[in-house]
mmCIF file of the N, C-alpha and C atoms, coordinates in Angstrom:
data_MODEL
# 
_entry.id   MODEL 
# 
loop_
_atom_site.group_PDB 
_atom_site.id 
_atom_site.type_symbol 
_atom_site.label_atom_id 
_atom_site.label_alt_id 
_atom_site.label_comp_id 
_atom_site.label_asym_id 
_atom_site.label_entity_id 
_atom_site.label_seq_id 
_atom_site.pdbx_PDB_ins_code 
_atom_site.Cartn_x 
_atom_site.Cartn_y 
_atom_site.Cartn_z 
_atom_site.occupancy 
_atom_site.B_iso_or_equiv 
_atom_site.pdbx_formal_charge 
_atom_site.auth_seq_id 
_atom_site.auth_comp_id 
_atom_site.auth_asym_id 
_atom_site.auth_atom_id 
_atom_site.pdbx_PDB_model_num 
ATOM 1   N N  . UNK A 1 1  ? -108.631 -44.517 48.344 1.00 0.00 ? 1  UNK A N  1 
ATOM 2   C CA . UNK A 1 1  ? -107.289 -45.017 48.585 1.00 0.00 ? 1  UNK A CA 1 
ATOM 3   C C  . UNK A 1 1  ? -107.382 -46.292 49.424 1.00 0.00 ? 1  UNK A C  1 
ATOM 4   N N  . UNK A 1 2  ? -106.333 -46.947 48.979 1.00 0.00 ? 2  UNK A N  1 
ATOM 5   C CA . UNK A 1 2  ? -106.500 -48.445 49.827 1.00 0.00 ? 2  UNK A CA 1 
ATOM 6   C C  . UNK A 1 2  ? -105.154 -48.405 50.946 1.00 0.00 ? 2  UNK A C  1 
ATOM 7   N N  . UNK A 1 3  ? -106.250 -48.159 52.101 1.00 0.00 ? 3  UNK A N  1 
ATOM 8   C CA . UNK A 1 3  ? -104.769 -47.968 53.130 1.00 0.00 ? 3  UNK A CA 1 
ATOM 9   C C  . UNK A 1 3  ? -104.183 -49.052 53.465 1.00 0.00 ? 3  UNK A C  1 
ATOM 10  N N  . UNK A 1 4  ? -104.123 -50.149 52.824 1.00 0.00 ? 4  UNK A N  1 
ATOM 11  C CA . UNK A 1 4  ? -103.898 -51.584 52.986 1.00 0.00 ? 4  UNK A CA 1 
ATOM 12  C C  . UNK A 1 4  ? -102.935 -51.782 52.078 1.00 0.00 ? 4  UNK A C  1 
ATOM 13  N N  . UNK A 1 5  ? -102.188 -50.887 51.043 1.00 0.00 ? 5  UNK A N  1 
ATOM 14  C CA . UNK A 1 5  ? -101.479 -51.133 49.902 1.00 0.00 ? 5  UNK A CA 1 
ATOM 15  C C  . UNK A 1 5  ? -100.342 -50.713 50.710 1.00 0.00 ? 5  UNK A C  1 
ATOM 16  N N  . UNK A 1 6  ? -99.067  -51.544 49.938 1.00 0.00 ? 6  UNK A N  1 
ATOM 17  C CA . UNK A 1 6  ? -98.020  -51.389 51.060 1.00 0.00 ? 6  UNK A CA 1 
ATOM 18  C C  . UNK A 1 6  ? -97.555  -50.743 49.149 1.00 0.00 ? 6  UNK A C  1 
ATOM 19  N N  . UNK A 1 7  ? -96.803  -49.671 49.867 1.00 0.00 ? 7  UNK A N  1 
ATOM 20  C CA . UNK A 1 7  ? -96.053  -48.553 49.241 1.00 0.00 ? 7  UNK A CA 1 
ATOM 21  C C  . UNK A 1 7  ? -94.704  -48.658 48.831 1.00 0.00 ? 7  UNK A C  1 
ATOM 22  N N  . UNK A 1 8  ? -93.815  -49.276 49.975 1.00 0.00 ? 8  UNK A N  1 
ATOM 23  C CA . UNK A 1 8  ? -92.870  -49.337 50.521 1.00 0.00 ? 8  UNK A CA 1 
ATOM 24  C C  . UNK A 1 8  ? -92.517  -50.614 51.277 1.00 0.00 ? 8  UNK A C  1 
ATOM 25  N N  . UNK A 1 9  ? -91.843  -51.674 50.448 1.00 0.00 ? 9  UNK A N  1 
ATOM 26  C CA . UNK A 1 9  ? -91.559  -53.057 50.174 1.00 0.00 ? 9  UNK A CA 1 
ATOM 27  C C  . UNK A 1 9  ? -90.569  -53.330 51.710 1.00 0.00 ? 9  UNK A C  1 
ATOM 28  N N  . UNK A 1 10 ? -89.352  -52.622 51.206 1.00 0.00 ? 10 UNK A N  1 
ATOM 29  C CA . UNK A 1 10 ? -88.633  -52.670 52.110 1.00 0.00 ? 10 UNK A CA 1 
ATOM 30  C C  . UNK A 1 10 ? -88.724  -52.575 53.356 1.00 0.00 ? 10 UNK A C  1 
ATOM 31  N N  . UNK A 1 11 ? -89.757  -51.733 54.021 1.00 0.00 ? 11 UNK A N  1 
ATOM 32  C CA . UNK A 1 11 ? -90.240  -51.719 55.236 1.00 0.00 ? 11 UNK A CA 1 
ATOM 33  C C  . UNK A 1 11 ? -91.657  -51.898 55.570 1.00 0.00 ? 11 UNK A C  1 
ATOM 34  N N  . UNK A 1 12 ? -92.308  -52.469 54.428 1.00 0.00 ? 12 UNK A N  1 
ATOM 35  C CA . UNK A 1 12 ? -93.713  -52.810 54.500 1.00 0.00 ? 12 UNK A CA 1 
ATOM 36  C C  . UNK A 1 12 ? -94.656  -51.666 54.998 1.00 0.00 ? 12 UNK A C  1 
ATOM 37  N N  . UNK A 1 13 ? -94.531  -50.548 54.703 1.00 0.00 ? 13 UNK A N  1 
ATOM 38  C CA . UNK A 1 13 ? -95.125  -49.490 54.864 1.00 0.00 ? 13 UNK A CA 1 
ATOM 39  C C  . UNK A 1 13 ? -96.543  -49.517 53.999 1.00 0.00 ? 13 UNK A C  1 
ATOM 40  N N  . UNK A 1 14 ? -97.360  -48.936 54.569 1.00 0.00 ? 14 UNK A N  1 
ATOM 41  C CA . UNK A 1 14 ? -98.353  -49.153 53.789 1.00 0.00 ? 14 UNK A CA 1 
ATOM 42  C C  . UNK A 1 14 ? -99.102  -47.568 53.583 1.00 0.00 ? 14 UNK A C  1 
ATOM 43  N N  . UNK A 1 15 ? -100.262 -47.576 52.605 1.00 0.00 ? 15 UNK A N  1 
ATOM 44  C CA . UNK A 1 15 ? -100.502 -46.039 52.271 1.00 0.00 ? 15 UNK A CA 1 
ATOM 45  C C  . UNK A 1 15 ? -101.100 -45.365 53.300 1.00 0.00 ? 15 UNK A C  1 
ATOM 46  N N  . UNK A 1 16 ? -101.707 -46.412 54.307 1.00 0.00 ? 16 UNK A N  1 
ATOM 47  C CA . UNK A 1 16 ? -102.172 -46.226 55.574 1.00 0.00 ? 16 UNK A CA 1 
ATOM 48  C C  . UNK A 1 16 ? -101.316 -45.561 56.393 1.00 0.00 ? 16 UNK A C  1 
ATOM 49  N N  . UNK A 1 17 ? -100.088 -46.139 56.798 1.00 0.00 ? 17 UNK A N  1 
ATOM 50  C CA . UNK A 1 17 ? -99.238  -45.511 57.077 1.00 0.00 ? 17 UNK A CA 1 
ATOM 51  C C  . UNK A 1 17 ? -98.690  -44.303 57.136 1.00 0.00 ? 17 UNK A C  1 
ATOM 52  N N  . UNK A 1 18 ? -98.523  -44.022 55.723 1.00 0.00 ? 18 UNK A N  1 
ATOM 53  C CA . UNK A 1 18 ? -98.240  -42.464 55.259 1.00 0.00 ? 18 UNK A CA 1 
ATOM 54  C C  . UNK A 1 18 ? -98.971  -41.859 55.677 1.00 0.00 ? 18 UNK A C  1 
ATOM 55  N N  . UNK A 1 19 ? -100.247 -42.053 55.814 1.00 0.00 ? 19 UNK A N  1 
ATOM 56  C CA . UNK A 1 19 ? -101.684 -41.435 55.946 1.00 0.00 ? 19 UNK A CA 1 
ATOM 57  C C  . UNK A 1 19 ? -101.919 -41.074 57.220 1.00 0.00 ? 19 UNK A C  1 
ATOM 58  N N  . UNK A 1 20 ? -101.159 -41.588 57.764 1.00 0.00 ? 20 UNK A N  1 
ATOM 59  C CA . UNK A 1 20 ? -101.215 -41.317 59.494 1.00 0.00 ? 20 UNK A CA 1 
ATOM 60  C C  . UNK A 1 20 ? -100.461 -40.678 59.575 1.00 0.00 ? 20 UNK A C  1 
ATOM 61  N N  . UNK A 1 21 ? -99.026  -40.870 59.100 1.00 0.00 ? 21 UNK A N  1 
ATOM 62  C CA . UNK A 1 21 ? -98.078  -39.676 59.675 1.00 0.00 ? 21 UNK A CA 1 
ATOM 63  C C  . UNK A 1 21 ? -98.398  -38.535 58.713 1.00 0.00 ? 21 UNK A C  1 
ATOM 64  N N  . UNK A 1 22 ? -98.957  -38.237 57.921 1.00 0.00 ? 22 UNK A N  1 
ATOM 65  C CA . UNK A 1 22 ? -99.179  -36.762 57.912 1.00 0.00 ? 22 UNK A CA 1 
ATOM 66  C C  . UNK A 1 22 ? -100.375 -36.124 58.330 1.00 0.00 ? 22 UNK A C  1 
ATOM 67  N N  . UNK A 1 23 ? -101.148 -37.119 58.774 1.00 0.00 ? 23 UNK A N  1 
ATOM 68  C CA . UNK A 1 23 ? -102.279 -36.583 59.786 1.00 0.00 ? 23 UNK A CA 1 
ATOM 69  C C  . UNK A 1 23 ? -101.829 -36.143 60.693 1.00 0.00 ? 23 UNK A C  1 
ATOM 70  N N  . UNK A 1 24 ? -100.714 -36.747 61.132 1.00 0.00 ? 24 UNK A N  1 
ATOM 71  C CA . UNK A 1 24 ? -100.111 -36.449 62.733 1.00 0.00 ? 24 UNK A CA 1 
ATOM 72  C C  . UNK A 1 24 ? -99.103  -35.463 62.455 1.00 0.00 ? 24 UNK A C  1 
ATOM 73  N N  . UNK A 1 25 ? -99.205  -34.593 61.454 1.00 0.00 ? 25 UNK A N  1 
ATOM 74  C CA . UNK A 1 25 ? -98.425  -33.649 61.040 1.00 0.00 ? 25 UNK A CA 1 
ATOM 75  C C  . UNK A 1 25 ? -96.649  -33.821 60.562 1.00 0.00 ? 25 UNK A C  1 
ATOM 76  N N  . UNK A 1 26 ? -96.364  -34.880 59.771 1.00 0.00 ? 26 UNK A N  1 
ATOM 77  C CA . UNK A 1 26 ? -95.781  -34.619 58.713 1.00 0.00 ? 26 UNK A CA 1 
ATOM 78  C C  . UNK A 1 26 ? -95.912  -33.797 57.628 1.00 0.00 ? 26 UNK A C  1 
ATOM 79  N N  . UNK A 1 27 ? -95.250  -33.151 57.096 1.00 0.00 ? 27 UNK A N  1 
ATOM 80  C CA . UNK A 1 27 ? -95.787  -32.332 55.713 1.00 0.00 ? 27 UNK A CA 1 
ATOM 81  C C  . UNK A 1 27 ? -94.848  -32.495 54.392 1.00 0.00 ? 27 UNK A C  1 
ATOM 82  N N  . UNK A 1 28 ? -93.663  -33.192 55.417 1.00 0.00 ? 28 UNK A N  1 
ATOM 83  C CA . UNK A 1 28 ? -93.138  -33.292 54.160 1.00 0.00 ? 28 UNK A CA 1 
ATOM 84  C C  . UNK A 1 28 ? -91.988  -34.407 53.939 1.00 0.00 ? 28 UNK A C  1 
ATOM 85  N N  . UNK A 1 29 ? -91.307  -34.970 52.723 1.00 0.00 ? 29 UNK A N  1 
ATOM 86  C CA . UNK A 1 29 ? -91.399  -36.526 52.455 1.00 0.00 ? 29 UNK A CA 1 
ATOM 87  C C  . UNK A 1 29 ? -90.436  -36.822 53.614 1.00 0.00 ? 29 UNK A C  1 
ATOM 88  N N  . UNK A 1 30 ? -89.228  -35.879 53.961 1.00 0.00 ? 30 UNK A N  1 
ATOM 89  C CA . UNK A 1 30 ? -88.458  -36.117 55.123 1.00 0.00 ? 30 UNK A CA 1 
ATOM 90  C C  . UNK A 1 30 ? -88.885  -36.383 56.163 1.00 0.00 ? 30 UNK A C  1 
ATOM 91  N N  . UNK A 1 31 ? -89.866  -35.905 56.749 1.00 0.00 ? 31 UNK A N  1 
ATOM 92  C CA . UNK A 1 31 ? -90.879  -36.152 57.933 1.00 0.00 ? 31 UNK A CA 1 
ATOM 93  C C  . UNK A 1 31 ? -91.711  -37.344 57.730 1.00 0.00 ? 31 UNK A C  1 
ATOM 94  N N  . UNK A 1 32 ? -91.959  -37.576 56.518 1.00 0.00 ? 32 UNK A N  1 
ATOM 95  C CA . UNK A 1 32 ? -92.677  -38.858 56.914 1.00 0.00 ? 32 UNK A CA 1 
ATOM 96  C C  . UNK A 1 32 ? -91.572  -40.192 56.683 1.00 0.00 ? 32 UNK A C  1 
ATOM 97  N N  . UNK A 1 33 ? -90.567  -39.768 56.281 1.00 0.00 ? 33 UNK A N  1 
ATOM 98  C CA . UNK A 1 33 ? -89.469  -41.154 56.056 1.00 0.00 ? 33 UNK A CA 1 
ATOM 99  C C  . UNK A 1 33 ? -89.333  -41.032 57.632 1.00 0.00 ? 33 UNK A C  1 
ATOM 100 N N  . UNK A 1 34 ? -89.175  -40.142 58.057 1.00 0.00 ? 34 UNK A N  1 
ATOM 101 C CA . UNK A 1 34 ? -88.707  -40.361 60.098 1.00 0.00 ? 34 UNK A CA 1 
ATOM 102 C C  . UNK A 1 34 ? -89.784  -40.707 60.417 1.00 0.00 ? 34 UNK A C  1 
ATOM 103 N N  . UNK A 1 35 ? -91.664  -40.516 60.240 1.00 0.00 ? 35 UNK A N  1 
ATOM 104 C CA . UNK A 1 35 ? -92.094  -41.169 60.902 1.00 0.00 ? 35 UNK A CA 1 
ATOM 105 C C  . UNK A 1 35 ? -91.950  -42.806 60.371 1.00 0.00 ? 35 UNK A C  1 
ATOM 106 N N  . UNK A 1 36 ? -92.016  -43.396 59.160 1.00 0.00 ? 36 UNK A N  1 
ATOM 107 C CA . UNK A 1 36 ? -92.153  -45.007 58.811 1.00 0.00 ? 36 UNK A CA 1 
ATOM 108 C C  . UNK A 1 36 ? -91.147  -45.263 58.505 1.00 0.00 ? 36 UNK A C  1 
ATOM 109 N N  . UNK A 1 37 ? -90.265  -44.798 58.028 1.00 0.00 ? 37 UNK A N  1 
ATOM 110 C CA . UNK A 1 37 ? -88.772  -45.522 57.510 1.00 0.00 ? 37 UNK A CA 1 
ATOM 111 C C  . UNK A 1 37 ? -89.003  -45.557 56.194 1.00 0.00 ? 37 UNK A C  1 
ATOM 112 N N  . UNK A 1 38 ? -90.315  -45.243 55.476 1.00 0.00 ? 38 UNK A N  1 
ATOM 113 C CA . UNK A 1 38 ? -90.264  -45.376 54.102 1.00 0.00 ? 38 UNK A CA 1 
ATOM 114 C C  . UNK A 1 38 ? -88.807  -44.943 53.449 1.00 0.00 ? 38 UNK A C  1 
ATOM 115 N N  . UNK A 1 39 ? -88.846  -45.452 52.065 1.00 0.00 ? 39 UNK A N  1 
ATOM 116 C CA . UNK A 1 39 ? -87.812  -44.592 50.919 1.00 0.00 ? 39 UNK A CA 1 
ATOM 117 C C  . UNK A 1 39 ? -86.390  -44.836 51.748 1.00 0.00 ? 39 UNK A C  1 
ATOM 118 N N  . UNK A 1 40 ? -86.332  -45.682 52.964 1.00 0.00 ? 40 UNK A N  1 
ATOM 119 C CA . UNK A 1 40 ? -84.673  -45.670 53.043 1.00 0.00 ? 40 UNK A CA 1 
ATOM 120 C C  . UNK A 1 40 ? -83.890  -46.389 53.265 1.00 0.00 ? 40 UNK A C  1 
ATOM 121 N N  . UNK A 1 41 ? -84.478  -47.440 52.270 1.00 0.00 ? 41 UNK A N  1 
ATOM 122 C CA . UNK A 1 41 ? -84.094  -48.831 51.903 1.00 0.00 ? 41 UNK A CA 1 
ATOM 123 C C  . UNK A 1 41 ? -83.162  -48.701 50.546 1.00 0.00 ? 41 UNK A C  1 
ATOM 124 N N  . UNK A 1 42 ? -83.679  -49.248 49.512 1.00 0.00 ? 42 UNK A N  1 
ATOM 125 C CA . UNK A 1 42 ? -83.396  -48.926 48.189 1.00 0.00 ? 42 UNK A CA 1 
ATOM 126 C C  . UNK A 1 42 ? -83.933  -47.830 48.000 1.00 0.00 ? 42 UNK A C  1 
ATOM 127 N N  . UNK A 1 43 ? -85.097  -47.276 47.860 1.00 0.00 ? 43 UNK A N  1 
ATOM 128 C CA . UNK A 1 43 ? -85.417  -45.971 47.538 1.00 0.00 ? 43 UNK A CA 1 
ATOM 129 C C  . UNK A 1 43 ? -86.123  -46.111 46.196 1.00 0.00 ? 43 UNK A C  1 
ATOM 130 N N  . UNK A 1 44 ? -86.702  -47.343 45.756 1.00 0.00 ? 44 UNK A N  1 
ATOM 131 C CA . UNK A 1 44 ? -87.756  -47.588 44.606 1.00 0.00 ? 44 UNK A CA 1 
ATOM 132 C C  . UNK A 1 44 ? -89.309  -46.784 44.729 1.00 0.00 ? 44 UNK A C  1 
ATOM 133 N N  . UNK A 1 45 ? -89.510  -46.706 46.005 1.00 0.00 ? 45 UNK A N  1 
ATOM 134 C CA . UNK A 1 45 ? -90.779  -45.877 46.248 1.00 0.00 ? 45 UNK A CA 1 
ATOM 135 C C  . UNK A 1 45 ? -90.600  -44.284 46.379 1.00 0.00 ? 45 UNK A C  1 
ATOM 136 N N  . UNK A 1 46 ? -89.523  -44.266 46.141 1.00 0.00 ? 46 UNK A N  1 
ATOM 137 C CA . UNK A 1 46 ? -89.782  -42.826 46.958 1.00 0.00 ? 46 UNK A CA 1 
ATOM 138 C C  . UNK A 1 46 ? -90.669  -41.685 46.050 1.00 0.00 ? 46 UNK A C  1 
ATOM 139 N N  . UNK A 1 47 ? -91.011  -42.015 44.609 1.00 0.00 ? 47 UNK A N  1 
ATOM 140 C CA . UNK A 1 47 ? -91.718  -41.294 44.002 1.00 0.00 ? 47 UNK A CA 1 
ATOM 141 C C  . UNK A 1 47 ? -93.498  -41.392 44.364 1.00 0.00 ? 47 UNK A C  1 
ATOM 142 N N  . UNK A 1 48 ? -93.431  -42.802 44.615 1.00 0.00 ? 48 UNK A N  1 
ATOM 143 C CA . UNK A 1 48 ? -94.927  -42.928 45.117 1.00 0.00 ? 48 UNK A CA 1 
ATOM 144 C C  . UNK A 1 48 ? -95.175  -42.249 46.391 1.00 0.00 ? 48 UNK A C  1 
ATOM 145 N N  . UNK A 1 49 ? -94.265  -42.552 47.396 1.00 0.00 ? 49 UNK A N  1 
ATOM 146 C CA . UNK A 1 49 ? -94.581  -41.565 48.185 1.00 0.00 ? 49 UNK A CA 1 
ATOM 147 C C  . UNK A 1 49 ? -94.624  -40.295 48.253 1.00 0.00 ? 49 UNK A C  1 
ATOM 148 N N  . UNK A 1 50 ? -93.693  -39.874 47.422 1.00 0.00 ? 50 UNK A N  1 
ATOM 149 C CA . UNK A 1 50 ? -93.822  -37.987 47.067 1.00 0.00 ? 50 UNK A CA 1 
ATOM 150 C C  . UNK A 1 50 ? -95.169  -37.892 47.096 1.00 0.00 ? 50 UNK A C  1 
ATOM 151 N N  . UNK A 1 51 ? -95.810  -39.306 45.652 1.00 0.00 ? 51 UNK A N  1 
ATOM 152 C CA . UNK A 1 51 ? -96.836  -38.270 45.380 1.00 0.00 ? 51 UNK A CA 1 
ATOM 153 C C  . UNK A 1 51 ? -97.976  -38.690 45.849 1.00 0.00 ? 51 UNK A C  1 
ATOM 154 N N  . UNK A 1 52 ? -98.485  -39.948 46.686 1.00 0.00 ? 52 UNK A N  1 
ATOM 155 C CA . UNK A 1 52 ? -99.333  -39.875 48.263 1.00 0.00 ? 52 UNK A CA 1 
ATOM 156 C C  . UNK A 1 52 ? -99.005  -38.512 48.839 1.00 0.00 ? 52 UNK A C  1 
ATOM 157 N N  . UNK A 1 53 ? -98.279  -38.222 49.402 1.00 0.00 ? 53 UNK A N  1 
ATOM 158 C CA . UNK A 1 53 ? -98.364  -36.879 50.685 1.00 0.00 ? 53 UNK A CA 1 
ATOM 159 C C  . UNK A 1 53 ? -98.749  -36.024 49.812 1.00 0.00 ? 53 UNK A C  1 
ATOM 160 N N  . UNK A 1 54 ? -98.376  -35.667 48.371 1.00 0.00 ? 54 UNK A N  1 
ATOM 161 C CA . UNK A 1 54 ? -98.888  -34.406 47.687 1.00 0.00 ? 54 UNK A CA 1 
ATOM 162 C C  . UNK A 1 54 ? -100.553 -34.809 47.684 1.00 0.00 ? 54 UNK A C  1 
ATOM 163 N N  . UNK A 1 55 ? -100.922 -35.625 47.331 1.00 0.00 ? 55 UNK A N  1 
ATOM 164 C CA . UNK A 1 55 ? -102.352 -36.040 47.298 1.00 0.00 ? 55 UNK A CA 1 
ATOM 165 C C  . UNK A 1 55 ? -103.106 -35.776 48.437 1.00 0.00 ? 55 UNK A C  1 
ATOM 166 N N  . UNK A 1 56 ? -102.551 -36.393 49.531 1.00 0.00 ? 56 UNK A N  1 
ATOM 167 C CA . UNK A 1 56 ? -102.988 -36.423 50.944 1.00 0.00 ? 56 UNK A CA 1 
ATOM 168 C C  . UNK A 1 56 ? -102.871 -34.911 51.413 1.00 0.00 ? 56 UNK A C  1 
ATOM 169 N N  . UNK A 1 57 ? -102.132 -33.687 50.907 1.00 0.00 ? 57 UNK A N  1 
ATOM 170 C CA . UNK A 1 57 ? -102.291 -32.484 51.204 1.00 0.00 ? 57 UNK A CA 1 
ATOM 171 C C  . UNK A 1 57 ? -103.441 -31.647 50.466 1.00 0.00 ? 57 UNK A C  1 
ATOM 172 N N  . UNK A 1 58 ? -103.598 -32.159 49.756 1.00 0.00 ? 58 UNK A N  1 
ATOM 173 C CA . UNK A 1 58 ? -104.455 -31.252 48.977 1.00 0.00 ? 58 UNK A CA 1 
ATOM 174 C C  . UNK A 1 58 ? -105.955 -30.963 49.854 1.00 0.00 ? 58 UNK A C  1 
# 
């Protein structure tokens, strides 16, 4: 994974990002939109991010 890929335009979130807040115990997509703000802009990513954290759980 390239934690350098920004995910999430609107707030320049990157996969790195995500990657941290569910290290830091997010588990789920609500928890990680409160930790980065992802998905709550327009909301064009919010499928990529679903499916980072599903990835990142496994």
């Amino acid at each position: 994974m390239d934690r350098n890929k920004v995910i999430c335009r609107c707030f320049n979130v990157t996969a790195g990002a995500i990657e941290d807040a569910v290290k830091s115990g997010a588990t789920t997509f609500e928890d990680v939109q409160a930790k980065t703000s992802c998905s709550t802009g327009c909301g064009c990513c919010e499928q990529d991010v679903r499916d980072l954290i599903n990835e990142l759980a496994k």
